[in-house]
C-alpha positions in Angstrom: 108.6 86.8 36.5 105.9 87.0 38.8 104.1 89.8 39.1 102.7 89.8 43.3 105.7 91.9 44.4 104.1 93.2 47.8 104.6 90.0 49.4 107.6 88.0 51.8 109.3 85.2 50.2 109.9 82.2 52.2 112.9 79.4 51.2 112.2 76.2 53.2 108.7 74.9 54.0 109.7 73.0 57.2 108.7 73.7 60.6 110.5 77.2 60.9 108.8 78.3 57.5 105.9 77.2 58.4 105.5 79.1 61.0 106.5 82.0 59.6 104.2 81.9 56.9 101.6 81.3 59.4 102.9 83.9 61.2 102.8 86.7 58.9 99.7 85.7 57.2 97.7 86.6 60.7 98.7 89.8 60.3 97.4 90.1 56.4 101.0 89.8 54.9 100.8 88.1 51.7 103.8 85.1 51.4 105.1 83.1 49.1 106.6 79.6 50.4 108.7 77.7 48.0 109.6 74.2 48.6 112.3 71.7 46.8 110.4 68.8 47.5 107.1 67.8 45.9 105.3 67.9 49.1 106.3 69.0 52.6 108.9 67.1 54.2 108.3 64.1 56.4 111.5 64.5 58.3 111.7 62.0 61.4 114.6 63.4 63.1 112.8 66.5 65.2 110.2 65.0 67.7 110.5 66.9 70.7 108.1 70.2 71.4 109.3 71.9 74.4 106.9 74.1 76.4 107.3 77.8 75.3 106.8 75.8 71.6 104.0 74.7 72.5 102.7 78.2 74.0 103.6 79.6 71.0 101.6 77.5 68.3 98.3 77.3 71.0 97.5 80.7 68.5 97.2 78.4 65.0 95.1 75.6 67.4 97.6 73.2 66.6 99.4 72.4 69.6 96.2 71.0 71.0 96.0 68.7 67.7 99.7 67.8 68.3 98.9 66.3 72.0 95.9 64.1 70.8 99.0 62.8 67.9 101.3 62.8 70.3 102.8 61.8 73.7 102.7 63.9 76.9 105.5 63.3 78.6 105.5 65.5 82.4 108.8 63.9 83.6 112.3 62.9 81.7 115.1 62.0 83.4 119.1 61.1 83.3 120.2 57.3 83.8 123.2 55.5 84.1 123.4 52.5 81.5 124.8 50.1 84.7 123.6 52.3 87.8 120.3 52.8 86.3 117.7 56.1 87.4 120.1 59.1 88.4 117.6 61.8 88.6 114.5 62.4 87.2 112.9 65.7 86.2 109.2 66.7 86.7 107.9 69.2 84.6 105.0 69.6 86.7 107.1 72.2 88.8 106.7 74.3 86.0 102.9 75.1 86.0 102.0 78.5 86.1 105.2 79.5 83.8 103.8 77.8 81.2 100.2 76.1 79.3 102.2 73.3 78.7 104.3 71.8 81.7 105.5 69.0 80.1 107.5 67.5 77.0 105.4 66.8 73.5 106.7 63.4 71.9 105.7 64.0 68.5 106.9 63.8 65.0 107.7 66.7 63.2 106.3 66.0 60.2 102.6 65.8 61.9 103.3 69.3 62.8 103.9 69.7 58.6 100.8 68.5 58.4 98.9 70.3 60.2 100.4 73.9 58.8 99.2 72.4 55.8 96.0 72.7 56.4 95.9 75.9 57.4 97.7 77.1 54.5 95.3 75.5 52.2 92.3 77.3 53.4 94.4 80.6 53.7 94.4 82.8 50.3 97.4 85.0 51.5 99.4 82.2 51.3 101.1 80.7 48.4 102.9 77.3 48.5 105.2 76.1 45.8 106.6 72.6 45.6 109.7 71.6 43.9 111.0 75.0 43.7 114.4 75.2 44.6 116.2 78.4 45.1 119.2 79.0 42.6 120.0 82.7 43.5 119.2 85.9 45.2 119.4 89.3 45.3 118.2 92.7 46.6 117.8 96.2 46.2 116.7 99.2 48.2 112.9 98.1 46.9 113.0 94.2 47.4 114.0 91.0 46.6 114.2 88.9 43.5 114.9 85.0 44.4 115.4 82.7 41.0 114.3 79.4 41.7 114.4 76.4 39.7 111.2 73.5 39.0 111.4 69.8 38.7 111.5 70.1 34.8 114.7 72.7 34.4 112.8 75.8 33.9 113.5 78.7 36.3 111.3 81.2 37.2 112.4 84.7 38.9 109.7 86.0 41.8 109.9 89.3 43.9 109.1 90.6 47.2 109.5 93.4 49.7 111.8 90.3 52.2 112.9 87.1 52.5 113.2 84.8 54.3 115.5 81.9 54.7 114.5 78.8 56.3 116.2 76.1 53.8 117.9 74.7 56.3 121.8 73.8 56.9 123.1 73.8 53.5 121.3 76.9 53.0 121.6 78.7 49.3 120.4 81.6 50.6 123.2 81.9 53.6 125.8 81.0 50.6 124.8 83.3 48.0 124.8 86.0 50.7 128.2 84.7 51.7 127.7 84.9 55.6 129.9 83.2 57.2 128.9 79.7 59.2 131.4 78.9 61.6 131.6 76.5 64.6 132.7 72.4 64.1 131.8 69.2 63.5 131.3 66.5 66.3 133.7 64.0 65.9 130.8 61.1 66.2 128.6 59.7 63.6 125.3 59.7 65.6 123.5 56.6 64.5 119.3 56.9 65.2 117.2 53.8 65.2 113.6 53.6 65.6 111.7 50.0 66.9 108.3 49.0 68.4 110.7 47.4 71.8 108.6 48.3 74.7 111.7 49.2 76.6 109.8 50.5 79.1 108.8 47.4 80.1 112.1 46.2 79.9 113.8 48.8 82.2 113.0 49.6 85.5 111.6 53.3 86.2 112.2 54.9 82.7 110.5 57.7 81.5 109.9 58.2 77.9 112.9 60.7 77.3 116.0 59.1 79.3 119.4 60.1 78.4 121.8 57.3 79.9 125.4 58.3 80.6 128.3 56.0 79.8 131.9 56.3 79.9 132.5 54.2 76.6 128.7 55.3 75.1 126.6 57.1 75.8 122.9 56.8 74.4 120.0 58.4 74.7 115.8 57.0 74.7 112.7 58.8 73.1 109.5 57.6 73.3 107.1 58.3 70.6 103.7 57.3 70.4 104.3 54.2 68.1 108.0 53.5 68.7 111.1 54.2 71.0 114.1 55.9 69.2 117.6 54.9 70.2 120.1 57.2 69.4 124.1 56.1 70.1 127.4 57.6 69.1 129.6 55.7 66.1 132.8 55.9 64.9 133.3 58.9 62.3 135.7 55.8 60.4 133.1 53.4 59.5 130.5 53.8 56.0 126.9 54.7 56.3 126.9 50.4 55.5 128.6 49.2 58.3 127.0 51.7 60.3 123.6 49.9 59.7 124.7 46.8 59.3 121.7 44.9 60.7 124.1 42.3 62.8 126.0 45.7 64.3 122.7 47.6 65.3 121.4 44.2 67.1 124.2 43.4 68.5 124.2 47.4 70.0 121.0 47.2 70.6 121.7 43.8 72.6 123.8 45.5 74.9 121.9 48.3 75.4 119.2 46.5 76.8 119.0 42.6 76.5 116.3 41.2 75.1 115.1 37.2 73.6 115.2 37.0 69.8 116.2 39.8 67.4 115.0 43.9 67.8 112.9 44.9 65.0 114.5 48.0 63.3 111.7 50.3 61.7 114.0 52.8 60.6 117.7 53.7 60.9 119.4 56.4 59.9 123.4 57.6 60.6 123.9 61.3 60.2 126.9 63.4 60.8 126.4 66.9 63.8 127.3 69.9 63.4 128.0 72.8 66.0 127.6 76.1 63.7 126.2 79.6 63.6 125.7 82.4 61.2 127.9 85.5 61.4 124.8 87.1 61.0 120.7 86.8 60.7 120.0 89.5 58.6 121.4 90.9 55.4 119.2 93.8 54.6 115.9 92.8 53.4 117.0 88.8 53.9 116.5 87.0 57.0 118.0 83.8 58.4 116.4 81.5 60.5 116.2 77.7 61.8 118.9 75.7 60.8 119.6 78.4 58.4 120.8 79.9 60.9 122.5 77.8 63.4 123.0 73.8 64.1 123.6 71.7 67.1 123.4 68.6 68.5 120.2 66.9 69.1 120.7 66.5 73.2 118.1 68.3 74.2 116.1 69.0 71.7 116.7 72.5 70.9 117.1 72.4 67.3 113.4 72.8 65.9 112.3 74.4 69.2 115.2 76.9 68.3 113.8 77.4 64.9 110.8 77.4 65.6 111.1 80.4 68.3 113.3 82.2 65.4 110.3 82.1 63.1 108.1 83.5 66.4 110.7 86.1 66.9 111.3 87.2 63.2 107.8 87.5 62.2 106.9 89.9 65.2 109.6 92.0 64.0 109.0 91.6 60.1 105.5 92.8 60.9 106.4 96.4 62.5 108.4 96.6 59.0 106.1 95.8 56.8 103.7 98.0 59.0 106.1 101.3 58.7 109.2 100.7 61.0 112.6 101.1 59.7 114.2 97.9 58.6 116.6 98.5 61.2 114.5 97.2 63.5 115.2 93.3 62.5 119.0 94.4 63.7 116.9 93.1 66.9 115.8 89.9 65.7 119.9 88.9 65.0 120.9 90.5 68.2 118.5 87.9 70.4 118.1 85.1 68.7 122.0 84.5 67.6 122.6 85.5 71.5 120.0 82.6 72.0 122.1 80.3 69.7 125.5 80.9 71.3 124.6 81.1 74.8 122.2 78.6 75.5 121.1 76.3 72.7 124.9 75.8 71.7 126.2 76.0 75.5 123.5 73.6 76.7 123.9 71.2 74.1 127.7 70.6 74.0 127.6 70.3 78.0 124.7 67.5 77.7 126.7 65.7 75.0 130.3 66.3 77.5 128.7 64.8 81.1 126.9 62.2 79.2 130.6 60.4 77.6 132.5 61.7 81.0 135.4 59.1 81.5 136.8 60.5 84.9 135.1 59.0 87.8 135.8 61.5 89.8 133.9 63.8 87.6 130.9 61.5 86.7 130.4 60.7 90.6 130.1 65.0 90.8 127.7 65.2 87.7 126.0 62.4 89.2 125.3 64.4 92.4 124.6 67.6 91.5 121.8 66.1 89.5 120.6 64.5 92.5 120.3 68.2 94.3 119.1 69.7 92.2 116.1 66.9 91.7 115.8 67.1 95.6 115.6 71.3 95.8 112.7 72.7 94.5 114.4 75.7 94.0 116.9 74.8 91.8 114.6 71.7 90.3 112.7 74.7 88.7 115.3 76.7 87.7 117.2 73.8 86.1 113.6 73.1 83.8 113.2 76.6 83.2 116.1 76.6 81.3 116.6 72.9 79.6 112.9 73.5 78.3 113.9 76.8 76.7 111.7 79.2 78.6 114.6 80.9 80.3 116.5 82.1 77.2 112.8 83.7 76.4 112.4 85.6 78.7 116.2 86.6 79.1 115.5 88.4 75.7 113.6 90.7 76.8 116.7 92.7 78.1 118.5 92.3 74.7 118.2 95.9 73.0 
């Protein structure tokens, strides 16, 4: 057992424990970070930074390093795969409400790596790879998390908190037996990632474009090597015929025809989830990121989400550790599940439910209203302030 007690423990050393760490160490809180794998994750789902994101990591310097690794993308917009441009968005309107007025196309994983070196030039912070957690539990003085190392061996460690950010399948949410309720989305969503410059292939499209289709749906990210395509696939098929390379050309094909064959850099078919946790905190144990709560990737709110958990938490963890009653993180559940529930999971199950409309009566209305609202500045601005996730910030504010 270790003996640095007066420390936080942190489960998960993605984005959202990252962060924290990061978070807490700035105000001279000693954490521990343990990690499964044997260095941090190079996860290539997550590769959209929203605004308010980006706001928030301009205090580690890193969001500056992010935009000379990534793409800047000031407008996005909603297509129709045979009508082609229905509206598109300009971030632009949103200057003064924010540093960043625009999208961030960038891989997660850069933002991994830039943590990284922070936290290897910063003695308050601990990271330990392949460490994964086994068990937890707590008592009115702290926490005691058993972890286990590549070779078998376990090791117990303490702290005053913890926090959980290992993600979906979390150990820590289990252990603690909170419940995790919500569904599944009936679709497989199949990602795949190519150099095809369909930008040049496609009149007027942005480099986010989410193209609505009564029979499927798809939507187009731009990052600064490679487009991503992601599409909707039958729950019935394998992971093989899935990524069967003559299936993925041939939806690629129709997607957006092309002479000779697409060259697939990566694939990957995944299954969406819908959930969130009963609750965020268990006395001296915290939830956050996908820890916490899931949805579907239109939109991009998923490592934005976490990312603002991590923001949200750490304040609160820091009057704690500083003298406040622990009651205070009641706060932290209170706004960020609200956040969850109301927006992220609101938000994201309407994007995925105009894009696969069937009625025409009904796509025709989507169709329209998106066209207002591009056309009103008024409502232009309010429609941003809330797909980009500044909105839901600011709404917390009267959350007690």
């Amino acid at each position: 057992m270790t003996g640095k007690t007066e420390r936080v423990l942190i489960v998960g050393a993605g984005p959202v424990g990252l962060v924290a760490a990061c978070s807490l160490a700035e105000a001279g809180i000693p954490v521990t970070l343990f990690e499964s794998h044997r260095e941090l994750p190079m996860d290539l789902r997550a590769s959209t930074f929203h605004p308010p994101t980006l706001d928030m990591l301009d205090r580690f310097g890193i969001s500056d390093k992010l935009v000379e690794r990534g793409l800047v993308c000031p407008q996005w917009q909603y297509r129709d795969r045979t009508q082609g441009v229905i509206a598109t968005f300009d971030l632009g309107v949103l200057k003064g409400e924010t540093r960043h007025p625009y999208r961030l196309q960038c891989e997660q994983w850069k933002l991994s790596e830039e943590f990284r070196k922070i936290i290897e030039t910063d003695d308050r912070i601990d990271l330990v790879y392949g460490a994964r957690a086994l068990d937890v539990s707590q008592d009115d003085d702290g926490v005691t998390l058993t972890v286990e190392h590549g070779d078998g061996t376990q090791e117990e460690h303490k702290g005053r908190y913890l926090i959980a950010a290992d993600g979906a399948r979390s150990v820590i949410r289990k252990t603690l037996g909170i419940s995790f309720d919500g569904l599944t989305i009936p679709e497989i969503f199949l990602s795949m990632s190519t150099p095809f410059m369909f930008n040049e292939a496609m009149d007027d499209l942005t480099p986010i474009a989410y193209l609505t289709d009564p029979s499927e749906w798809a939507v187009l990210l731009r990052t600064p090597s490679l487009w991503r395509v992601l599409l909707p696939t039958d729950p019935n098929q394998t992971d093989e015929q899935i990524k069967a390379p003559d299936t993925m050309e041939r939806r690629l094909q129709a997607l957006c025809p092309k002479d000779g064959p697409y060259e697939i850099i990566h694939a990957t078919a995944y299954r969406v989830h819908q959930r969130v946790a009963g609750d965020y905190v268990s006395g001296r144990i915290f939830l956050a990121g996908d820890a916490a709560h899931l949805n579907n990737p239109l939109g991009g709110m998923g490592m934005n989400g976490g990312i603002h958990d991590a923001v949200n938490l750490a304040e609160k963890l820091v009057q704690v550790w500083n003298g406040a009653p622990l009651e205070t993180m009641g706060r932290y559940t209170r706004q960020r599940r609200k956040v969850a529930i109301e927006t992220v999971q609101e938000q994201s199950l309407r994007n995925r439910k105009m894009m696969a409309e069937t009625d025409p009566a009904a796509r025709k209305a989507y169709h329209d209203s998106l066209r207002a609202t591009v056309d009103d500045f008024d409502q232009h601005k309010a429609f941003l302030m809330r797909s980009s996730m500044i909105q839901s910030l600011r709404d917390l504010e009267n959350v007690a």
